[in-house]
VEXDREN-2710 file (C-alpha; in Angstrom, 1 decimal):
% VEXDREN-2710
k/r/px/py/pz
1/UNK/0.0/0.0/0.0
2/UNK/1.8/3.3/-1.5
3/UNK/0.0/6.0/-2.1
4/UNK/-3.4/7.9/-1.2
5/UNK/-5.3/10.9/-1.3
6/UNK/-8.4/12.3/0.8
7/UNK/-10.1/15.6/0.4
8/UNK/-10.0/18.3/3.3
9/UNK/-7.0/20.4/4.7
10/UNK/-4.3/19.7/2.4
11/UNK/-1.3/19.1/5.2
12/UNK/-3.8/17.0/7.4
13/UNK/-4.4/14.7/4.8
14/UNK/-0.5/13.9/4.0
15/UNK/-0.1/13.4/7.8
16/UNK/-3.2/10.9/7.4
17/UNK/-1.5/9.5/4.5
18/UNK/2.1/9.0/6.1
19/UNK/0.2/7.8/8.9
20/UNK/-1.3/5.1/6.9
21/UNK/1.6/3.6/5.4
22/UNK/1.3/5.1/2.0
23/UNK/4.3/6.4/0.1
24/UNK/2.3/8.7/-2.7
25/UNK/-1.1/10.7/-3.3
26/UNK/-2.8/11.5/-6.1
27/UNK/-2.9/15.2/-6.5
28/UNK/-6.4/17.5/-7.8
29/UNK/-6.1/20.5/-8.9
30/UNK/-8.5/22.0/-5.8
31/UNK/-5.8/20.8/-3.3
32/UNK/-3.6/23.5/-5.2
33/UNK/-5.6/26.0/-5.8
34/UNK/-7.6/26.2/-2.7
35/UNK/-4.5/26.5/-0.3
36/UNK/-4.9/29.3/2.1
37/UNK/-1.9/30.2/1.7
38/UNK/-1.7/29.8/-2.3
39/UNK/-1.0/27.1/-4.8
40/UNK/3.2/27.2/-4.1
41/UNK/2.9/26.8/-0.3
42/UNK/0.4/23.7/-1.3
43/UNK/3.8/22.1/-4.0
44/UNK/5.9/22.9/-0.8
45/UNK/3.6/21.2/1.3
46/UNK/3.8/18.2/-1.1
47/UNK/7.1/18.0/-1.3
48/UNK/8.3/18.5/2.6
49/UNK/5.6/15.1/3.4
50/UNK/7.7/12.8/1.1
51/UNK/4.9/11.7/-0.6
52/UNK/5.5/10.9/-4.6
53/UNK/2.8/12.7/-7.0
54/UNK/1.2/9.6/-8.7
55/UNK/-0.6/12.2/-10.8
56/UNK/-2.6/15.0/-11.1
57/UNK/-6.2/15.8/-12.4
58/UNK/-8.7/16.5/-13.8
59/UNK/-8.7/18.6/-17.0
60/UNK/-12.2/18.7/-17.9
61/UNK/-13.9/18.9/-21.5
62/UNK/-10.5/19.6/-23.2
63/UNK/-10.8/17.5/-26.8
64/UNK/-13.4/18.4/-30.0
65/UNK/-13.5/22.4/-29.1
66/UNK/-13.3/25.0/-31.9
67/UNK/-12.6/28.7/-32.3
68/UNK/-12.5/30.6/-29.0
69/UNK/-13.9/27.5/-26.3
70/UNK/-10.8/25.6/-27.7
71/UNK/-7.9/28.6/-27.5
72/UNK/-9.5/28.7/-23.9
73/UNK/-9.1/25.1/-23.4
74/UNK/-5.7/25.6/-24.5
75/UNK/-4.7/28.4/-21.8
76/UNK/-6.8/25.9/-19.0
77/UNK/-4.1/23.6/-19.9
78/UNK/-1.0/24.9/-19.8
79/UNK/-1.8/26.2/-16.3
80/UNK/-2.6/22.3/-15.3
81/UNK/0.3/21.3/-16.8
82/UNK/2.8/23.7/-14.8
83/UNK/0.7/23.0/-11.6
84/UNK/1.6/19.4/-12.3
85/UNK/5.1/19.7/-13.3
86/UNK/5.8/22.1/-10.4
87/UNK/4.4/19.1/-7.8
88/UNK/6.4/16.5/-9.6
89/UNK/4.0/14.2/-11.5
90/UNK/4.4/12.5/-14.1
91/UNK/1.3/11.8/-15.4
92/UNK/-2.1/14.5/-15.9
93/UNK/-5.3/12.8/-16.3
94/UNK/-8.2/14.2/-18.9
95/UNK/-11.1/12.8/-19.1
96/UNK/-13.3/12.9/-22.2
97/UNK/-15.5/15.9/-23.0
98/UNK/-19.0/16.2/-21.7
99/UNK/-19.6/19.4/-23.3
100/UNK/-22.5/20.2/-26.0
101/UNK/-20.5/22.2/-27.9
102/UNK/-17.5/19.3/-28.6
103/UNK/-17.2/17.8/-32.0
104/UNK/-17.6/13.5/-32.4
105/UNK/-15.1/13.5/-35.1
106/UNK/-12.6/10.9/-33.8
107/UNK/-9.8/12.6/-36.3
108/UNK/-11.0/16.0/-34.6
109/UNK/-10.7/14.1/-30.9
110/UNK/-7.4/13.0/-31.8
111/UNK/-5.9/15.9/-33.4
112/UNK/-6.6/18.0/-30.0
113/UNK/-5.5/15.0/-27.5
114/UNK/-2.3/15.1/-29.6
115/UNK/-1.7/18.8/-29.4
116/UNK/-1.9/18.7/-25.6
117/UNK/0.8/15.9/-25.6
118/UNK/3.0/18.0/-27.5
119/UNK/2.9/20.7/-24.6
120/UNK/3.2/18.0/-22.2
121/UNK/6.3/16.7/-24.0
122/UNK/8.8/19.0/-22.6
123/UNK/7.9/18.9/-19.2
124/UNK/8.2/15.5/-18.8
125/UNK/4.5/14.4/-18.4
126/UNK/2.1/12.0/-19.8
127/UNK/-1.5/12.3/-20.7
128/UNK/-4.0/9.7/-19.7
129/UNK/-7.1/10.1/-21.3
130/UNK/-10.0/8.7/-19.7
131/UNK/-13.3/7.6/-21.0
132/UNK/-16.2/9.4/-18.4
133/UNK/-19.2/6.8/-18.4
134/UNK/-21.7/9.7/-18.9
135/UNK/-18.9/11.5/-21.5
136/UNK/-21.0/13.0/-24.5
137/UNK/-19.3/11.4/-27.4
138/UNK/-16.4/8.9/-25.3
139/UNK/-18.0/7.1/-22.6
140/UNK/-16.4/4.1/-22.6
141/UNK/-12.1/3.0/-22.3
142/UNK/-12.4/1.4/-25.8
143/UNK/-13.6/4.1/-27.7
144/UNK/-11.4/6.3/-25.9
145/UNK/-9.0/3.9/-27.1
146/UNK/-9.6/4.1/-30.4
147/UNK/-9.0/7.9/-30.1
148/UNK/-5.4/7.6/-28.6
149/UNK/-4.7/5.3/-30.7
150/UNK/-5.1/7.3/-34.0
151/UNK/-3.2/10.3/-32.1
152/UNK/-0.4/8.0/-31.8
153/UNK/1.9/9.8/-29.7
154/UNK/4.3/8.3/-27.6
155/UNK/3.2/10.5/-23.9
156/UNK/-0.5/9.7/-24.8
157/UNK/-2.1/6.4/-23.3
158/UNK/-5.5/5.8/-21.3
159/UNK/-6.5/6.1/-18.0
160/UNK/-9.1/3.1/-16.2
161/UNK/-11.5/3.4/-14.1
162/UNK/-13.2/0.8/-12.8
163/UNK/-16.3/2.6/-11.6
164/UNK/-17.1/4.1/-15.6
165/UNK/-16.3/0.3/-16.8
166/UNK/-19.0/-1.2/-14.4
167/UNK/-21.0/1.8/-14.8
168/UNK/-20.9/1.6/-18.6
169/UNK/-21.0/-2.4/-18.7
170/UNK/-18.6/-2.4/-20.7
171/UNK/-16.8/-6.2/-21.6
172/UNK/-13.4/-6.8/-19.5
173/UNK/-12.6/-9.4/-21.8
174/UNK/-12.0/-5.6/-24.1
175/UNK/-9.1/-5.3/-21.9
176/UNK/-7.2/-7.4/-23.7
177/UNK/-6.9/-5.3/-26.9
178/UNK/-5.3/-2.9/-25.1
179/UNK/-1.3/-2.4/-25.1
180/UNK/-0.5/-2.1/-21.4
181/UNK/2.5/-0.2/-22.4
182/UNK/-0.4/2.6/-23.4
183/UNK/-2.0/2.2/-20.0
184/UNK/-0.9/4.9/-17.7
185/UNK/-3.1/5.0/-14.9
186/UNK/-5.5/2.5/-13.2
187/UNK/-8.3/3.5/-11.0
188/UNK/-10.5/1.4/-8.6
189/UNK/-13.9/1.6/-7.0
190/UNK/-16.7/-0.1/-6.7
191/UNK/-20.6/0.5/-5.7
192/UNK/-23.7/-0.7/-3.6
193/UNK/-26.4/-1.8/-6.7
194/UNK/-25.7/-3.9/-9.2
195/UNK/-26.4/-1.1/-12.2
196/UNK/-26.9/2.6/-13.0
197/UNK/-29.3/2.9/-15.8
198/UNK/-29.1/6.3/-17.0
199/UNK/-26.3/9.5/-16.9
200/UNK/-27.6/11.5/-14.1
201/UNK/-27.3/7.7/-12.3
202/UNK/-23.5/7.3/-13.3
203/UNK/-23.0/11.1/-12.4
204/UNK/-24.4/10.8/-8.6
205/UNK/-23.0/7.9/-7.8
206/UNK/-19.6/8.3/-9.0
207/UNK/-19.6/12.0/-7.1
208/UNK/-21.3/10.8/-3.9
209/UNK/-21.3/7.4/-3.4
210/UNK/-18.3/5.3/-4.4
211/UNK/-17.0/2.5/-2.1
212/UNK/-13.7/0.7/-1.7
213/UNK/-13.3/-2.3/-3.7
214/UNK/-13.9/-5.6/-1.7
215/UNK/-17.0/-3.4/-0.2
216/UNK/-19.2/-2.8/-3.0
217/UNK/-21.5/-5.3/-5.0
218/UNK/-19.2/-5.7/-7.9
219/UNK/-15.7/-7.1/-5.9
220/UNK/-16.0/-10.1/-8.2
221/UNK/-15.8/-8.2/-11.4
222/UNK/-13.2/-5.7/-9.7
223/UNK/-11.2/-8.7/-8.9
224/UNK/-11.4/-10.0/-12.5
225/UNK/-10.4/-6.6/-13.7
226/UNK/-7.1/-6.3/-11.5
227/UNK/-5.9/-9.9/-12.5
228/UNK/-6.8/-8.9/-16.3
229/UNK/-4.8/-6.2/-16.0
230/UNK/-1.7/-8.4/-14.2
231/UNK/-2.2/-10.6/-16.9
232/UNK/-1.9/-8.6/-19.6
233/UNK/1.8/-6.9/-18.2
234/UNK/0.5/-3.6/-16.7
235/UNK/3.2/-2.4/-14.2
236/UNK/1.9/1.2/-13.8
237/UNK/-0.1/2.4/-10.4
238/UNK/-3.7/2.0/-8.7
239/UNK/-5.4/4.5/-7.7
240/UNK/-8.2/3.9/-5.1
241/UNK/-10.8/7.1/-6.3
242/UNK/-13.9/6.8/-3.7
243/UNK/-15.7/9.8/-3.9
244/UNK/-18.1/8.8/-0.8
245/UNK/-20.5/11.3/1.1
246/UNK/-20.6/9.2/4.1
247/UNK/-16.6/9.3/4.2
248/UNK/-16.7/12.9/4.6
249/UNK/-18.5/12.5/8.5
250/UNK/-15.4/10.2/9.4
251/UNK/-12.3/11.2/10.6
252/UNK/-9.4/11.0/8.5
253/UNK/-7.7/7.6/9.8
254/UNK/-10.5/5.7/9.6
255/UNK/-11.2/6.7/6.2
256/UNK/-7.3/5.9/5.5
257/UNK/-7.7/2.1/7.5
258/UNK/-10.4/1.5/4.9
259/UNK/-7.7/2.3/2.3
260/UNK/-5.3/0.4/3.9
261/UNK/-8.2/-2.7/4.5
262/UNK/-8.5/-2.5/0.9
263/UNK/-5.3/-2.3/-0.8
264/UNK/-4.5/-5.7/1.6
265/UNK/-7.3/-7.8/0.2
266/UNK/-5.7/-7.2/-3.2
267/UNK/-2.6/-8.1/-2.3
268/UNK/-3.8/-11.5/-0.5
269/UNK/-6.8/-12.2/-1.8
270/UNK/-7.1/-11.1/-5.0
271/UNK/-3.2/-11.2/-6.2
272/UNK/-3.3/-14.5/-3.9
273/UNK/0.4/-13.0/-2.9
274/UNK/1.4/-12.1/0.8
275/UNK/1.6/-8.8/1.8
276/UNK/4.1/-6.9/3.2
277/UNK/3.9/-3.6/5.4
278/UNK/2.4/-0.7/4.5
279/UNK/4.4/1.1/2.6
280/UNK/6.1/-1.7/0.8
281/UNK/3.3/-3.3/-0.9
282/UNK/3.4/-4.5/-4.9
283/UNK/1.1/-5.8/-6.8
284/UNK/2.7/-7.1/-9.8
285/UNK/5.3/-9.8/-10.2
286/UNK/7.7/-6.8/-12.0
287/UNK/7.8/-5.1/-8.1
288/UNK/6.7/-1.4/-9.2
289/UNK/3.1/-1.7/-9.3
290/UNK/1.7/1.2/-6.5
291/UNK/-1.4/2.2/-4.7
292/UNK/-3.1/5.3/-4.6
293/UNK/-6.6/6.2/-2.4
294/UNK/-8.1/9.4/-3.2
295/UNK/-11.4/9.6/-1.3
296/UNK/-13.9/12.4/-1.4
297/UNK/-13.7/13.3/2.6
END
């Protein structure tokens, strides 16, 4: 178990994470921006707890812009991608556009995905693009696939949530078209009913109700997911992203022992592999695999 991330007061949540065991977080652009004292003294902050940026998000409705929304875009992104090169990370997650006003043209998707990775480039960081379950015209990781695929550029891959892959229904046996050289960032979660049949479902349950996986009613199809992934030669991180109402009425340590609960039953039940202490956990045979819990608390 390596790295996590809560929401709330930026310093007490690294102390919560240290606590824990974990060795990174996964950084959002509010912990920056929203620092009393300014985004810099939140980097600083960062850097004095020791904690390794596993990445940073979430540009928002980015790709399929035209005319003055897209030069706008643009300027959005440049300032994401300085906040993320000042903290460290290596990797800035997009998800697709939910916007009325984006184009559907894949070639159009594409072109924009790979102009941000150009900018990205010389700083170092990667783009994962990820597929939103209730995204307007890429709601699912193989369509948003297809898309980084055709950009073809080597700092663009996906990003996987499990959530939007349950949500969407979407066939894990699809996972195996992927090249896991392309898949920069895993996230897990799971839920408490079996389906969500519309958008506006997807939307409030991802936002407000989220659980750890081994809690929800999916831990079967998480499992599979995980061991697909394994399979398949992914040696990249998990993040744990469990945006939860009901987290944010618990104190910080218990949310992070639910982490910590979590991150062990994939290591011995699920990965069937014995775990070490916190802070030293891997997943993956190759021994680089990490562990990231963002919750909404």
């Amino acid at each position: 178990m390596d790295t996590i991330t809560l929401a709330g007061p930026l310093e007490a949540k690294l102390e919560a994470m240290a606590q824990a065991g974990f060795s990174q977080v996964m950084l959002k652009a509010n912990d920056l921006v929203g620092h009393p004292q300014g985004w810099e003294a939140a980097v600083a902050a960062v850097k004095a707890s020791g904690l390794r940026g596993t990445g940073f998000q979430v540009l928002r409705d980015f790709e399929g812009l035209s005319g003055h929304l897209h030069q706008y875009k643009v300027d959005i992104a440049k300032t994401m991608l300085e906040m993320c090169a000042a903290l460290g990370c290596k990797v800035l997650l997009v998800c697709s556009s939910t916007s009325v006003h984006a184009s559907g043209d894949v070639d159009h998707l594409a072109r924009d995905l790979r102009k941000l990775a150009m900018l990205a480039l010389p700083l170092g960081i990667r783009i994962a693009y990820e597929g939103l379950s209730w995204g307007r015209h890429i709601n699912e990781f193989t369509t948003a696939w297809d898309v980084v695929a055709r950009a073809d550029c080597p700092n663009l891959g996906v990003g996987l949530d499990s959530f939007h892959i349950l949500a969407a229904k979407t066939p894990l046996s699809a996972l195996d078209d992927l090249d896991p050289a392309k898949i920069f960032l895993v996230q897990l979660s799971d839920f408490m009913w079996q389906e969500t049949r519309t958008f506006e479902e997807r939307m409030a349950t991802a936002r407000t109700y989220r659980v750890f996986p081994g809690e929800g009613v999916h831990t079967a199809e998480v499992a599979e997911m995980v061991l697909k992934l394994d399979a398949l030669g992914y040696q990249g991180d998990y993040s744990f992203e469990v945006f939860n109402d009901d987290y944010v009425q618990m104190p910080l340590p218990m949310v992070c022992e639910r982490a910590r609960r979590s991150a062990l039953w994939l290591a011995e039940d699920v990965m069937l592999r014995g775990a070490p202490l916190p802070g030293q956990m891997r997943l993956h045979r190759a021994g680089n695999a990490k562990i990231t819990f963002e919750s909404h608390h």
